[in-house]
VEXLUM-585131 format. One record per residue (C-alpha): residue in one letter; x, y, z. Coordinates in steps of 0.25 Angstrom, whole numbers, padded with zeros to 4 digits, always signed. Example, Ala and Ser with C-alpha at 12.3 -4.5 7.8 and 13.67 -1.06 7.14 Angstrom:
2
A+0049-0018+0031;S+0055-0004+0029;
//
This chain:
752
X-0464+0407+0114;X-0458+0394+0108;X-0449+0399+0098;X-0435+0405+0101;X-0437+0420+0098;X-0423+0425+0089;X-0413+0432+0100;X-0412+0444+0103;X-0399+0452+0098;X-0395+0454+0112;X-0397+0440+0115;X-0387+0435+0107;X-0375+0428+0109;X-0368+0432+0095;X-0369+0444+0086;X-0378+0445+0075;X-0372+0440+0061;X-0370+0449+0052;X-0374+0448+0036;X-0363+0446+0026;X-0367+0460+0022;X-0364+0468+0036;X-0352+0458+0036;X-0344+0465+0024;X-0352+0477+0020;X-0341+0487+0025;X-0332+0478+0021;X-0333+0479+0009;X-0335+0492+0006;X-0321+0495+0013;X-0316+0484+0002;X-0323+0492-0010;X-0318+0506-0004;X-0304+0500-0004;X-0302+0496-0018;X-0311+0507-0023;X-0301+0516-0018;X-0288+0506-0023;X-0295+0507-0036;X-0293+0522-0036;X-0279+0521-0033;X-0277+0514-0044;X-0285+0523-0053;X-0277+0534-0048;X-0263+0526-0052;X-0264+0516-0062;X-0250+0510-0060;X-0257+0506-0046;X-0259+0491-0045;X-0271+0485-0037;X-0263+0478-0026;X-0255+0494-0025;X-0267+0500-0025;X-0272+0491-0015;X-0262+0492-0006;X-0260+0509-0008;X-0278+0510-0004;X-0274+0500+0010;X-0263+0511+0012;X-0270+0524+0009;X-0283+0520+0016;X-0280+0512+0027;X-0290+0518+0034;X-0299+0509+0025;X-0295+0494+0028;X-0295+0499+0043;X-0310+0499+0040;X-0311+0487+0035;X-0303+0480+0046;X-0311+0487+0057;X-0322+0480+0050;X-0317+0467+0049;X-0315+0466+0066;X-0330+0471+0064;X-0333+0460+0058;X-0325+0450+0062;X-0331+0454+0077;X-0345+0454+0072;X-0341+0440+0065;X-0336+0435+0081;X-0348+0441+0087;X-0356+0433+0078;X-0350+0420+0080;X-0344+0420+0094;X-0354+0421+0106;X-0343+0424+0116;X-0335+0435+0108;X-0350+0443+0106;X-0351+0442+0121;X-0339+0448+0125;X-0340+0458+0114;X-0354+0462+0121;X-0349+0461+0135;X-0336+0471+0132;X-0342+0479+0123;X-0357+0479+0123;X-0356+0495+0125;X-0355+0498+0110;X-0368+0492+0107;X-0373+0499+0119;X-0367+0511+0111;X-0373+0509+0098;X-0386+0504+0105;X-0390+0518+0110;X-0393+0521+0096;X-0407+0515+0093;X-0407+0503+0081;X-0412+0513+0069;X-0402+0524+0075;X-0391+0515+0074;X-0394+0510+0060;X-0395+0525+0055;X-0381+0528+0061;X-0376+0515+0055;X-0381+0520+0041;X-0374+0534+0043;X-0362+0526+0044;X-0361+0518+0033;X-0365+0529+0026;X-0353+0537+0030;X-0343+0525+0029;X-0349+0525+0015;X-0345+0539+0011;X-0333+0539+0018;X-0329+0528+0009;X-0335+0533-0003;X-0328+0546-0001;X-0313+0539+0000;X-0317+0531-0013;X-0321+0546-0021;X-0308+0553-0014;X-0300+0542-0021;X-0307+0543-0034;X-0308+0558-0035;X-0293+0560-0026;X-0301+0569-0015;X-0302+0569-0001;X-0314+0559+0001;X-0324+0569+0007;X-0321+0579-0006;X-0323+0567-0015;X-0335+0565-0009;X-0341+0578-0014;X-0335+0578-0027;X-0340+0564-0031;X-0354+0570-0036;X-0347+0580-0042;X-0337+0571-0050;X-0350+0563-0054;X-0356+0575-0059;X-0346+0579-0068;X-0345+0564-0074;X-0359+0564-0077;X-0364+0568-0092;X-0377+0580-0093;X-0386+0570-0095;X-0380+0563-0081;X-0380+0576-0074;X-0396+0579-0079;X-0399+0563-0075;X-0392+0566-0062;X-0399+0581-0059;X-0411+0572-0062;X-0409+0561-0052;X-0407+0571-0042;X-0418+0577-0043;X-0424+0563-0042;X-0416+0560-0030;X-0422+0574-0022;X-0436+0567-0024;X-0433+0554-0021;X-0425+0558-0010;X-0437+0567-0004;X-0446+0555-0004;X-0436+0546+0001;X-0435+0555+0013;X-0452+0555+0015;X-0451+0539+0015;X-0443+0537+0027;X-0446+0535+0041;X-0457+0527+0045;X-0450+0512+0044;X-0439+0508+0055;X-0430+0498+0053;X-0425+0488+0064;X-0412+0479+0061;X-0410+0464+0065;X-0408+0463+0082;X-0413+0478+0083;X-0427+0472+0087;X-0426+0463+0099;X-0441+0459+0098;X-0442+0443+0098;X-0454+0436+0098;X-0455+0433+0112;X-0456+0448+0116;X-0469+0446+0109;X-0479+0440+0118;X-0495+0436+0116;X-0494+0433+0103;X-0488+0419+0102;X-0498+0414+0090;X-0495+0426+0082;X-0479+0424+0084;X-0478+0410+0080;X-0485+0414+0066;X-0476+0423+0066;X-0462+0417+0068;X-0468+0407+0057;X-0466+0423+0046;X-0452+0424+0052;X-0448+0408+0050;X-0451+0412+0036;X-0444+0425+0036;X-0432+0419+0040;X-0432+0404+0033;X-0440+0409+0019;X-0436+0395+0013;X-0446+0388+0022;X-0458+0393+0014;X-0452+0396+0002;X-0444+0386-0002;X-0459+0379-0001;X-0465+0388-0011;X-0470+0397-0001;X-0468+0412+0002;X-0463+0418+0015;X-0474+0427+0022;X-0471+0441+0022;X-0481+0448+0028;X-0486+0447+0042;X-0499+0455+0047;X-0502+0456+0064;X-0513+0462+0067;X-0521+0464+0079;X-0524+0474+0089;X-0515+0484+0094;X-0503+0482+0104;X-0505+0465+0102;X-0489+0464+0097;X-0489+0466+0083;X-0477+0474+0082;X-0472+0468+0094;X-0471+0456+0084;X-0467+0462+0071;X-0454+0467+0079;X-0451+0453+0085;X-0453+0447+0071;X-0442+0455+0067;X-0433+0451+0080;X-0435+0438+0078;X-0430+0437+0063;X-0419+0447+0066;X-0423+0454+0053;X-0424+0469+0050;X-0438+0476+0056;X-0443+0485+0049;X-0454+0494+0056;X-0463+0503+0048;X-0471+0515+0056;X-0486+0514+0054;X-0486+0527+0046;X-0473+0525+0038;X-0482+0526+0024;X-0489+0539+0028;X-0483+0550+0020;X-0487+0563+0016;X-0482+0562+0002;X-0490+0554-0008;X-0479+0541-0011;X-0469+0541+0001;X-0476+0529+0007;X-0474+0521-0007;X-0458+0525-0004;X-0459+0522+0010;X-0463+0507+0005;X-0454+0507-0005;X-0444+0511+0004;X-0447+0500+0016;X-0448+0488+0007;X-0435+0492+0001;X-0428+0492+0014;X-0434+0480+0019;X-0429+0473+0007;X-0415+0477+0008;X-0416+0471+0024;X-0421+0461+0020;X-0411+0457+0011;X-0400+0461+0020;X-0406+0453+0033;X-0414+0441+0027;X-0427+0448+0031;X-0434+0459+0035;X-0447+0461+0043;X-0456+0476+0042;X-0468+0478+0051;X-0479+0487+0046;X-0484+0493+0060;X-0498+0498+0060;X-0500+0492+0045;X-0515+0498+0045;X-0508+0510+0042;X-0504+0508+0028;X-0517+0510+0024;X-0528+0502+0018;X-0535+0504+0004;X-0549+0500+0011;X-0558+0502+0020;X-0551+0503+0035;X-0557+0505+0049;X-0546+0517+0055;X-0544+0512+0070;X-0546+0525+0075;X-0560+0525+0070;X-0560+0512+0078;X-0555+0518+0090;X-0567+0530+0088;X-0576+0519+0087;X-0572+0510+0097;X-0571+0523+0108;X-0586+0527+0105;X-0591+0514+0109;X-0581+0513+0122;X-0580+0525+0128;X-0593+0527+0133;X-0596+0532+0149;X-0596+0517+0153;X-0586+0512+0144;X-0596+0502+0140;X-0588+0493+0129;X-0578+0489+0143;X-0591+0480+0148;X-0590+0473+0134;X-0581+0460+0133;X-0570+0465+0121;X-0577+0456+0110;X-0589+0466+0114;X-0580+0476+0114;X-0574+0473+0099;X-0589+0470+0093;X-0592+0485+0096;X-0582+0491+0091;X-0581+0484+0080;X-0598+0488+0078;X-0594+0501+0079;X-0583+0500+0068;X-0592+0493+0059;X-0601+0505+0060;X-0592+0515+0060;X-0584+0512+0048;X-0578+0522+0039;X-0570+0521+0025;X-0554+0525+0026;X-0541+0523+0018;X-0547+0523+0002;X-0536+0520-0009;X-0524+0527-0004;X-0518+0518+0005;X-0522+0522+0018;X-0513+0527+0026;X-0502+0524+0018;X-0502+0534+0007;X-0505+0530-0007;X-0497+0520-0012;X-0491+0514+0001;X-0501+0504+0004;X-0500+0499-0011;X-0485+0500-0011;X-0482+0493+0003;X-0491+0483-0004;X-0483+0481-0017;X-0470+0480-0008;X-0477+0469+0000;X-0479+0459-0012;X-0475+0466-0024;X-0468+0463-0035;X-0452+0462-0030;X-0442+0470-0038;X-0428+0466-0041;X-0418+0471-0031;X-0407+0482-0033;X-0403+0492-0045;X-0394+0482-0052;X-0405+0470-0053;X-0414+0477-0056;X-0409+0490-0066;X-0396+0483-0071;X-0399+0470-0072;X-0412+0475-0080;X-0402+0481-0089;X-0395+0472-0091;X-0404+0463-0097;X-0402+0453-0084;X-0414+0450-0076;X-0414+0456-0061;X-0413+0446-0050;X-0426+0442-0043;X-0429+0450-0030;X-0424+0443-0017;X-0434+0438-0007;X-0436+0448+0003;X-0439+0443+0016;X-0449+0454+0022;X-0458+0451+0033;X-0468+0462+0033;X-0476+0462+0048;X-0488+0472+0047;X-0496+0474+0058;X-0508+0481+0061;X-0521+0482+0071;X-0532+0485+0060;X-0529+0474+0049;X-0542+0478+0043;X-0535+0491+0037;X-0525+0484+0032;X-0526+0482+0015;X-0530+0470+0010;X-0520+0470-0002;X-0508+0470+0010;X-0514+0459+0019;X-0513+0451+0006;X-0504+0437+0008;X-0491+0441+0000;X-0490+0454+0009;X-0497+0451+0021;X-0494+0435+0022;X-0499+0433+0038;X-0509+0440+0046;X-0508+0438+0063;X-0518+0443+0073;X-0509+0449+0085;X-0521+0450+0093;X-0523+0452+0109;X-0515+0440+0116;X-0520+0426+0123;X-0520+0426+0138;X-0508+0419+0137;X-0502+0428+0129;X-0505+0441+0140;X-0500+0432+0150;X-0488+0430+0142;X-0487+0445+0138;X-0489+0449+0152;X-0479+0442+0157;X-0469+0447+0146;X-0471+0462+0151;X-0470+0459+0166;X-0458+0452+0164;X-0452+0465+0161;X-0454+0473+0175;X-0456+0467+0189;X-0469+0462+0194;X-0478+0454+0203;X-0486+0448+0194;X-0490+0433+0196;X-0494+0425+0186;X-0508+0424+0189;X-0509+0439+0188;X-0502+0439+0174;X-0513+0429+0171;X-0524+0437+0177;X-0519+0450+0170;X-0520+0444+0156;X-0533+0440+0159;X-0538+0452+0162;X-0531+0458+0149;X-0537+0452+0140;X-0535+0459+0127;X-0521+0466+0133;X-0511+0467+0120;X-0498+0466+0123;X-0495+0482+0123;X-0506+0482+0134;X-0500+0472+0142;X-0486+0478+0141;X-0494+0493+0145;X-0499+0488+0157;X-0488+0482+0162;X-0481+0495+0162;X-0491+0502+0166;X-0493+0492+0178;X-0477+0495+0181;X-0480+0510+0181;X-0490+0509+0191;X-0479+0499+0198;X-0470+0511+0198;X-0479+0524+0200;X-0481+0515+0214;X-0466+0513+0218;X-0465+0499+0211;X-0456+0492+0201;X-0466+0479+0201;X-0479+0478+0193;X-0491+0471+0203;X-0504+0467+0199;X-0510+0479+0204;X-0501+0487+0195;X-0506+0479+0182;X-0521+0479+0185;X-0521+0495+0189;X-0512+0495+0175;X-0522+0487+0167;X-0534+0495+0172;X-0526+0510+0168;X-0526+0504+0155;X-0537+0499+0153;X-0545+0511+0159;X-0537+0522+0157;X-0534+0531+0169;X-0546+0534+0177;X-0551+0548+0174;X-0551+0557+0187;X-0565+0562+0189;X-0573+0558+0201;X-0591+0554+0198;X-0599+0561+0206;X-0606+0551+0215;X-0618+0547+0207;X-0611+0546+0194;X-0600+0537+0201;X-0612+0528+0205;X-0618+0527+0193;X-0604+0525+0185;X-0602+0513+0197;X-0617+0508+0196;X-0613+0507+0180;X-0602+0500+0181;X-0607+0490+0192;X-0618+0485+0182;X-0607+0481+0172;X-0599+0475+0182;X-0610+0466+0190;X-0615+0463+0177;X-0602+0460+0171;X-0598+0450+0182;X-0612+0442+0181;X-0615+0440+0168;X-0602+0440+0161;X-0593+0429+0162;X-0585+0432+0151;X-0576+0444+0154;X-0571+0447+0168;X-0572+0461+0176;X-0559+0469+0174;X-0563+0480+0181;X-0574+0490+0183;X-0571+0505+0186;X-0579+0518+0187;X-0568+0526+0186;X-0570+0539+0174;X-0562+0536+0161;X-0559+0543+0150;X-0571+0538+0143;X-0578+0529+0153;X-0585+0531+0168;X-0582+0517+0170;X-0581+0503+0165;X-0581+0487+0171;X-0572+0480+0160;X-0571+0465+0159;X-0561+0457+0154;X-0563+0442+0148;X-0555+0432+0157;X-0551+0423+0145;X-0548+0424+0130;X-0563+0421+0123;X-0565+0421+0109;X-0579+0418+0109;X-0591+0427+0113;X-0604+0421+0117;X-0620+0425+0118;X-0619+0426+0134;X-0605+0435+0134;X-0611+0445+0127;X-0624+0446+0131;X-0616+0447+0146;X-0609+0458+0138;X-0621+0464+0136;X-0627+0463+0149;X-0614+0471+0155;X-0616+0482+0145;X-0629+0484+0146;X-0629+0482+0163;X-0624+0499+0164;X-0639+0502+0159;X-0646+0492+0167;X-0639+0496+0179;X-0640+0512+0178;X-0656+0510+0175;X-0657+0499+0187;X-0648+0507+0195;X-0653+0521+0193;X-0666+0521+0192;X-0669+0518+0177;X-0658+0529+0174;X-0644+0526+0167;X-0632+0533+0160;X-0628+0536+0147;X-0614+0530+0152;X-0623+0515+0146;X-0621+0519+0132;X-0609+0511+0129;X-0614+0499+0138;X-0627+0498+0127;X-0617+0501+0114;X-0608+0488+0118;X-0622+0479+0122;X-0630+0484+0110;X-0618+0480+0101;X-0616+0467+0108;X-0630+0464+0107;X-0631+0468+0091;X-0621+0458+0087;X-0627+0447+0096;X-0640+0448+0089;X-0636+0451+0075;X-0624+0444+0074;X-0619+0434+0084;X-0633+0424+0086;X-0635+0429+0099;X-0648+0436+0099;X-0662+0432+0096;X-0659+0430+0082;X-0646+0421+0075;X-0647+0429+0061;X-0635+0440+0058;X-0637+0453+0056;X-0626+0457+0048;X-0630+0446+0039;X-0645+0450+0039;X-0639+0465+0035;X-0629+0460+0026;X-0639+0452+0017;X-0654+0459+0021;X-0659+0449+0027;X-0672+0453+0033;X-0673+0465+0025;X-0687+0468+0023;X-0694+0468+0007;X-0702+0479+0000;X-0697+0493-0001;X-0688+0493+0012;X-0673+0493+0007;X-0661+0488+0011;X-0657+0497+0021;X-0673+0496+0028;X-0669+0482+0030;X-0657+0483+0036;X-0664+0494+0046;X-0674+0482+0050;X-0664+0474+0053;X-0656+0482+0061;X-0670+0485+0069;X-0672+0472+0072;X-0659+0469+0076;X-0658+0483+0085;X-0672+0475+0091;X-0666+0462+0094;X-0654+0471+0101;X-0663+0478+0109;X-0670+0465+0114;X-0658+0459+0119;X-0651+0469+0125;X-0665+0473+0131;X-0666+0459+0137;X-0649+0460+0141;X-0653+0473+0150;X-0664+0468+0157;X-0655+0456+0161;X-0645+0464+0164;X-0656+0472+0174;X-0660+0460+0180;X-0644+0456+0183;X-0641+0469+0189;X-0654+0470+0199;X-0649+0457+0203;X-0635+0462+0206;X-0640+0477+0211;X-0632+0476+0223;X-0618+0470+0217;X-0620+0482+0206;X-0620+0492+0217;X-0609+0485+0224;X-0600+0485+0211;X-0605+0500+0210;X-0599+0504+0224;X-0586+0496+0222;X-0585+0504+0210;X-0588+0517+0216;X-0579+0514+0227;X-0566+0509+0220;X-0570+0514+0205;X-0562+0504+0197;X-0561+0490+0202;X-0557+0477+0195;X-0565+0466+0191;X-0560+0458+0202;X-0566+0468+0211;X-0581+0467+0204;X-0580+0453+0207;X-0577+0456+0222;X-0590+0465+0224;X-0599+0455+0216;X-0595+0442+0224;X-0593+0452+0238;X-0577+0448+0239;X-0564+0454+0241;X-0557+0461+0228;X-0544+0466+0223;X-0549+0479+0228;X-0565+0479+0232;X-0569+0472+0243;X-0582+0469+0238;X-0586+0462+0251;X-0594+0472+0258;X-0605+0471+0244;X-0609+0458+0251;X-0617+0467+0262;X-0631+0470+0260;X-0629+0482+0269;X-0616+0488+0261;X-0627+0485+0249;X-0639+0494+0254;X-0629+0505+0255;X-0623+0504+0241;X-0637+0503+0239;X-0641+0515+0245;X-0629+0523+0239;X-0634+0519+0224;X-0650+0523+0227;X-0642+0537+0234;X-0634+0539+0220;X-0648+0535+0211;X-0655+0546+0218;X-0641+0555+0216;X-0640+0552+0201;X-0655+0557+0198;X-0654+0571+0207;X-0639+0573+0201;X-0635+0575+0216;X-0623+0566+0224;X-0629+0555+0233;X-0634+0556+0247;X-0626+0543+0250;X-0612+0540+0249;X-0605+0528+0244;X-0603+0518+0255;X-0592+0513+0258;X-0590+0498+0264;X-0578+0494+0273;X-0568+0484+0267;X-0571+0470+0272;
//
């Protein structure tokens, strides 16, 4: 990208500055300890003047100023550190190994042992201070304090107490339910930057727009104007939204704050209110102490919604009935054929989930996470608001608390619509499957982290033939192409390695079960039909590859890929669409004697839902009007005694006849199409049987009668090498009706 990304802490040439606050913090409570402890001196001996009892606190606890001078040449380094490139490069070249030390600990490790310090410096203290005051060694003062605060306190005080402490167990109890579920990342512990993120160039630039705000709030505000707080990316899985949420907080060098997915899902009824409360009330104390903060909801469908939501595993269920049929059949489809029946399915299938209690989240959680959101502010501390108030003085205003909330989520539509709201939910962005450009330039990022051959060309070629790879898949076959690098005695990925990578991932590992000889045929003649068919009629997506190998829910497949980024569909495409679907049943009944298989049942759902929405929807049948209109309003609906739901069946009928024509009138072209090419079917049938999986290149090879990566599909262009494919398929025919192996082999051809 353009844009300079913010350093890296390691790149640095100076040390971080430190906030007045980290400055003098320990330094000032060594200064209230000392004259808390000179006061006691003069307590003890009224005759005592300050200065005296200043001088006899230096000499009795020493021990203290040394303290405070050890951290003064703290600080006085961190200041030169700060200021002076060359002193913080010598100090890391001599004596890197203590952050090598303290870097074994993990970031949130680290933060833990640092509060268990300051908790034990502060004790420590406190327990010198009570010595003085009660003239005990500081660890028995330090358990007679309660007890000397017991004896001072009236009945009344001690029943208020006995009271509060009972309080306290409760409170302490759902204090201890609320934890867990929300991590917190300091400045520099994220070394995420903008340009680790790659593909998604549009949606970052939006994005840096958020964090100019973040950082310069007076450029909006100083306008009239608010500061967007509330950032939405949604798209489909493994696209980079959390990728992105993390860099946003590397680039602002602000606190990141990351809350688990099922942080609100509690047993008890309220401790997801807590755990709200509990977030937003740390997230303001960061981000007043650094400026800003930035918390990134992950998974945010899971806070539930008060509506009517679609469950993704549902969609999963629906999406594996209509895929995982024999042939595979949705894989001939190109992926808008794909979505539309899916999404069909869905739109069937749908069910009510969620009601009134906010989802997932509990009761109340949903509604308090909104309130926090946008709510009314409160005035900050004990003192402004209890003291003041009684007092009679007016609490200051709230401070302006610089929170950038980042959600991000792959079903936006379970989302509420009270939190998507502007005021909450300010900005929206699609993270959705990158460019070309963008897999080229997400390809390139991955490979530039281990050794390869890859030209450029073939970088190219593989985004190409990746069409919808996110950037988790990309980075997935990467590694899984250097894993086959090294199972073979390399350390440097080839071409080879991604391609055999790409089809393991695509496939799955091939099952390892052997057809019998017949069924291999026909699983071969199947898939020959959608390939030959595929290659002439379909110029809109490109052969991947086509295989007979046994999946886990398929016999075999021939899936294309679209060789540009389109974002228009036409008539032609998805009639050809239709025609490679529907060319399995024309080819087993041409093929085998009027007989086929049910292994066809997916090929017909994909055509019959293709051809539905093209002639009730799209304008591309025999009629222009819409169905869903005519459903929707009743038009054609028939008079007399016949109701509403008689008319809605008529028009279903006659839509269900158009349906039939077309795809009626689709087959027999597909038939006529395949006669034709009966010869280069069974060509593709043999290469098939022969090899089992082959690439698309390699269909083209047997079509044209060329040289390919690995079928020579020269020998095809013989008449002779024809007649005794020919004869081998008529030999499996007669096999296949009298269930029996075949009287004549598969013939082999020698390699030109």
């Amino acid at each position: 990208m353009s844009e300079q990304s913010r350093p890296r802490d390691t790149d640095r040439k100076t040390r971080i500055h430190l906030t007045f606050y980290d400055r003098t913090k320990f330094l000032i409570l060594f200064a209230i300890v000392f004259f808390v402890l000179a006061w006691a001196s003069m307590a003890d001996n009224p005759l005592l003047s300050f200065s005296d009892a200043i001088n006899r606190t230096a000499s009795e606890r020493s021990w203290l100023l040394i303290l405070a001078g050890v951290e003064v040449i703290r600080q006085i380094h961190f200041a030169l550190s700060e200021l002076l490139a060359p002193y913080h490069g010598i100090w890391l070249k001599y004596f890197s190994f203590v952050d090598r030390l303290l870097h074994k600990l993990s970031d949130w490790n680290r933060f833990r042992l640092g509060r268990v310090i300051k908790w034990l410096i502060f004790v420590a203290l406190l327990s010198v201070v009570l010595g003085a005051i009660y003239k005990e060694t500081p660890v028995r003062a330090l358990f007679f304090a309660p007890k000397a605060l017991w004896s001072a306190l009236p009945m009344i005080g001690q029943l208020l107490f006995a009271v509060f402490f009972v309080v306290i167990q409760f409170a302490a109890i759902f204090w201890f339910l609320s934890r867990g579920g929300v991590d917190t990342y300091f400045p520099d512990d994220i070394r995420t930057r903008f340009s680790d993120v790659w593909g998604q160039d549009h949606v970052l630039n939006r994005i840096r727009e958020n964090l100019l705000f973040l950082e310069s709030p007076e450029l909006i505000e100083k306008h009239g104007g608010y500061v967007p707080g509330g950032i939405l990316l949604w798209g489909p899985p493994g696209t980079g939204k959390t990728l992105m949420a993390e860099s946003m907080a590397g680039e602002t060098g602000k606190p990141f704050v990351f809350v688990d997915p099922g942080a609100f899902t509690n047993m008890f009824m309220g401790v997801g209110v807590l755990k709200v409360k509990s977030l937003f009330r740390k997230l303001r104390k960061l981000a007043l102490r650094y400026g800003g903060v930035v918390v990134f909801f992950d998974e945010a469908d899971s806070l539930g919604n008060r509506g009517i939501s679609k469950p993704s595993m549902f969609e999963s269920t629906v999406k594996s009935s209509i895929f995982s049929t024999p042939c595979n059949g949705g894989n001939y489809l190109s992926d808008p054929g794909k979505s539309l029946v899916a999404t069909t399915a869905l739109t069937t299938n749908q069910f009510v989930m969620g009601g009134g209690g906010g989802g997932g989240g509990g009761m109340g959680t949903l509604q308090a996470l909104l309130t926090e959101l946008s709510g009314l502010k409160k005035p900050r501390g004990f003192i402004n608001r209890v003291v003041r108030r009684a007092l009679g003085m007016r609490p200051k205003n709230p401070p302006k608390y610089r929170i950038l909330v980042v959600m991000a989520t792959n079903m936006p539509e379970a989302l509420d619509e009270a939190l998507l709201r502007p005021g909450r939910i300010d900005r929206m962005y699609r993270v959705g499957y990158p460019s070309k450009a963008g897999r080229i330039r997400t390809y390139e990022g991955y490979l530039a982290k281990v050794s390869h051959s890859l030209t450029q060309d073939e970088i190219d070629k593989l985004a190409t033939i990746t069409p919808y790879a996110t950037g988790a898949i990309i980075k997935d076959t990467i590694n899984e192409a250097l894993i086959m690098a090294i199972r073979n005695g390399r350390t440097s990925i080839t071409w080879t390695d991604v391609i055999k990578a790409k089809q393991l991932k695509d496939l799955g590992p091939a099952e390892d079960v052997e057809y019998i000889e017949r069924e291999r045929h026909a699983v071969a003649v199947h898939e020959a039909c959608h390939g030959v068919m595929a290659y002439l009629v379909r110029q809109h997506m490109a052969i991947d590859l086509a295989t007979i190998e046994k999946g886990s829910d398929y016999l075999g497949m021939v899936a294309s890929i679209p060789p540009d980024d389109q974002f228009t569909r036409w008539r032609t495409e998805y009639e050809a669409d239709i025609l490679v679907s529907i060319a399995s049943l024309a080819g087993e009944r041409m093929f085998f004697d009027g007989d086929n298989s049910s292994g066809v049942s997916g090929d017909l759902e994909s055509a019959t839902t293709i051809a539905s929405f093209m002639e009730g929807h799209w304008g591309m049948g025999s009629t222009i009007s819409s169905h869903a209109s005519n459903r929707r309003y009743e038009v054609g609906a028939p008079g007399g005694n016949k109701g509403k739901d008689d008319g809605r069946k008529d028009l279903r009928m006659a839509l269900g006849d158009r349906i039939e024509n077309n795809l009626t009138s689709l087959l027999a072209r597909a038939e006529e199409i395949l006669k034709e090419n009966k010869f280069k079917v069974l060509a593709l049938a043999h290469a098939l049987e022969t090899y089992k999986t082959i690439s698309g290149d390699d269909v083209v090879a047997v079509m044209n009668a060329s040289s390919g990566p690995l079928v020579d599909g020269r020998p095809y262009s013989s008449q002779e090498n024809l007649d005794a494919i020919w004869k081998y398929h008529l030999a499996a025919v007669v096999a296949h009706q009298k269930h029996e192996r075949p009287e004549v082999s598969i013939p082999v051809f020698q390699v030109l």
